[in-house]
N, C-alpha and C positions, 0 to 999 in steps of 0.2 A: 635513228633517222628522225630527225624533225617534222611536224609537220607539213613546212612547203616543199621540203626532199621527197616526201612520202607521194605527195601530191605531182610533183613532176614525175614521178616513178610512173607512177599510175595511168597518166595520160599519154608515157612511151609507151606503158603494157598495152593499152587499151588501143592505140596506133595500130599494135602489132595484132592484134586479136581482139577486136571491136565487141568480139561476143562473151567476151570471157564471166564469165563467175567469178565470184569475189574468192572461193577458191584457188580459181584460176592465179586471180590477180596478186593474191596473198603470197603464191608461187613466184611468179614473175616479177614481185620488186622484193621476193627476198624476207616475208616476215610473215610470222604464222597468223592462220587464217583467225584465232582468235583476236590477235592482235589487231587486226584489219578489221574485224566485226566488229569491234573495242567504241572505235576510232569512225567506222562508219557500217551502220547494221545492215544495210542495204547498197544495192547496188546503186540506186537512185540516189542516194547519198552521196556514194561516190561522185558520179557526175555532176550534181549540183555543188558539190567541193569543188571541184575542176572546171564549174562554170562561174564560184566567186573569185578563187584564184585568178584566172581568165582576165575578169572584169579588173579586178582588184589592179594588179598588176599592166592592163592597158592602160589605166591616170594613172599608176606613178611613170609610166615612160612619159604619157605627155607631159609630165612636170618635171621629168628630170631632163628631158630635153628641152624644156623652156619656151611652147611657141606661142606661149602669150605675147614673149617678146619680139617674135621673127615679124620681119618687114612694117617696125616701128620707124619712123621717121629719121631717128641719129644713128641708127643700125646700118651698115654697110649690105644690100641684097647678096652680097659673094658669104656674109656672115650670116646672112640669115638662114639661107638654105642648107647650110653645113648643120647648123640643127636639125636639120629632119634626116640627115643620117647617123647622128645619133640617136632618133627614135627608132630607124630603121634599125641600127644595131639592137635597140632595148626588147623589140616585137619580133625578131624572127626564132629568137629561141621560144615564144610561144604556138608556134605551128603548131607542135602537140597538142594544146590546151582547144586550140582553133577546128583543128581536122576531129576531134573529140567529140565538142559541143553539136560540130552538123551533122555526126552520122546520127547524135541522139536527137536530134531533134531539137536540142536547145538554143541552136541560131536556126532561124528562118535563113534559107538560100537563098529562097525565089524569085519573090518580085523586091524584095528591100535593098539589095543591093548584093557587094561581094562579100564571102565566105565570112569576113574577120572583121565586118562590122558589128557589134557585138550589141551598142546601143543606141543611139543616133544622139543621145545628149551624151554619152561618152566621147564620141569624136568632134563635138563639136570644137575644143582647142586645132584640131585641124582642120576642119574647115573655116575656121577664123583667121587661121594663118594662111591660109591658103586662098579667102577670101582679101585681106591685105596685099597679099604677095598677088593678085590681078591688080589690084588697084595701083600698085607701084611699076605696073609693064615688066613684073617677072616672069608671069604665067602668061597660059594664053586664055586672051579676054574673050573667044568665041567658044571657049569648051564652059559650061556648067563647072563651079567650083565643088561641087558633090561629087561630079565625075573626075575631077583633078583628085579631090581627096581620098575617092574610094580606090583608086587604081593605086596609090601610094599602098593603100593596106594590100591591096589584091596580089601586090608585086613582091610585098614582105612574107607574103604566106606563100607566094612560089619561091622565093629564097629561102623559106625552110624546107619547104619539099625538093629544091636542089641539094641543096644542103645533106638532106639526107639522105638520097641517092647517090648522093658523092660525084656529083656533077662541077659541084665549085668548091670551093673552101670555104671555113667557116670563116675566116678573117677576112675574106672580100665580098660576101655577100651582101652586106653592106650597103659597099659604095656600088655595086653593080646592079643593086635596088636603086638606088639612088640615081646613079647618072642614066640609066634605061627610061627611069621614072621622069627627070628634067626633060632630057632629050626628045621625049612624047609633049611636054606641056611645057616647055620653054618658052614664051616670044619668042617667036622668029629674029623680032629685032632686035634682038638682045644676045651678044655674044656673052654666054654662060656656059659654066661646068662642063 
């Protein structure tokens, strides 16, 4: 096992059993506890792995969904927005990594925002795309663009906890982040998605 396999293991284990001992955890993904102690000696280890992972892995979805480009001037808005369901696709199999970080305490809940915002200059590609996508009468111009962007995250991390209740499937979660998320913050005037 790799270490990013190792490291998704661990933030399912840690889902399931928030309290576990490295013990525990060495159990529950399957490799002996030396091997685990090897690799990270402490438990605090563990989660500050599973909190660069986290981060790590939040920019390359914005980059792999591309929204530096979305609601660019020669860019069609019907194309731009389909971007951000490929970010949705990229961010919901991190629910684990997300629901991990707040029980430990290494995202603030409280007053900064929702659950999966991790660092306010890591999202900042979407709220730029999303600050564009107002200026072009995609979104709507009387909500805060922070409150447009953070429910986009807020909405991916309830499609993993769907997801894995088995509430929805994994292949439409997605798009039903997606169009729940438009349908809140669309122009009115603008018949979209």
């Amino acid at each position: 096992m790799d270490r990013n396999e190792l490291i998704d293991a661990l933030a399912a284990a840690l889902v399931e059993r928030p309290r576990s001992s490295l013990g525990d955890l060495a159990s529950a993904v399957g490799v002996s506890r030396t091997t685990l102690h090897r690799r990270f000696p402490t438990r605090e280890d563990v989660l500050e792995a599973v909190a660069d992972s986290a981060t790590g892995r939040f920019s390359d979805a914005y980059i792999a969904a591309d929204l530096a480009s979305a609601f660019e001037t020669d860019e069609t808005a019907d194309a731009s927005t389909t971007r951000f369901i490929r970010l949705a696709e990229q961010l919901i199999p991190l629910g684990a990594h997300v629901a991990v970080l707040l029980r430990s305490g290494l995202i603030d809940d409280a007053a900064d925002g929702p659950p999966v915002t991790v660092t306010t200059e890591l999202d900042a590609p979407l709220l730029d795309a999303v600050s564009r996508g107002q200026s072009r009468g995609v979104f709507r111009g009387d909500h805060p663009a922070r409150w447009i962007a953070e429910s986009f995250l807020t909405l991916t991390y309830l499609g993993w906890e769907q997801v894995r209740a088995g509430v929805i499937a994994p292949a439409s979660a997605a798009t039903i982040v997606f169009e729940t998320w438009m349908k809140g913050n669309c122009d009115s005037r603008r018949n979209s998605t």
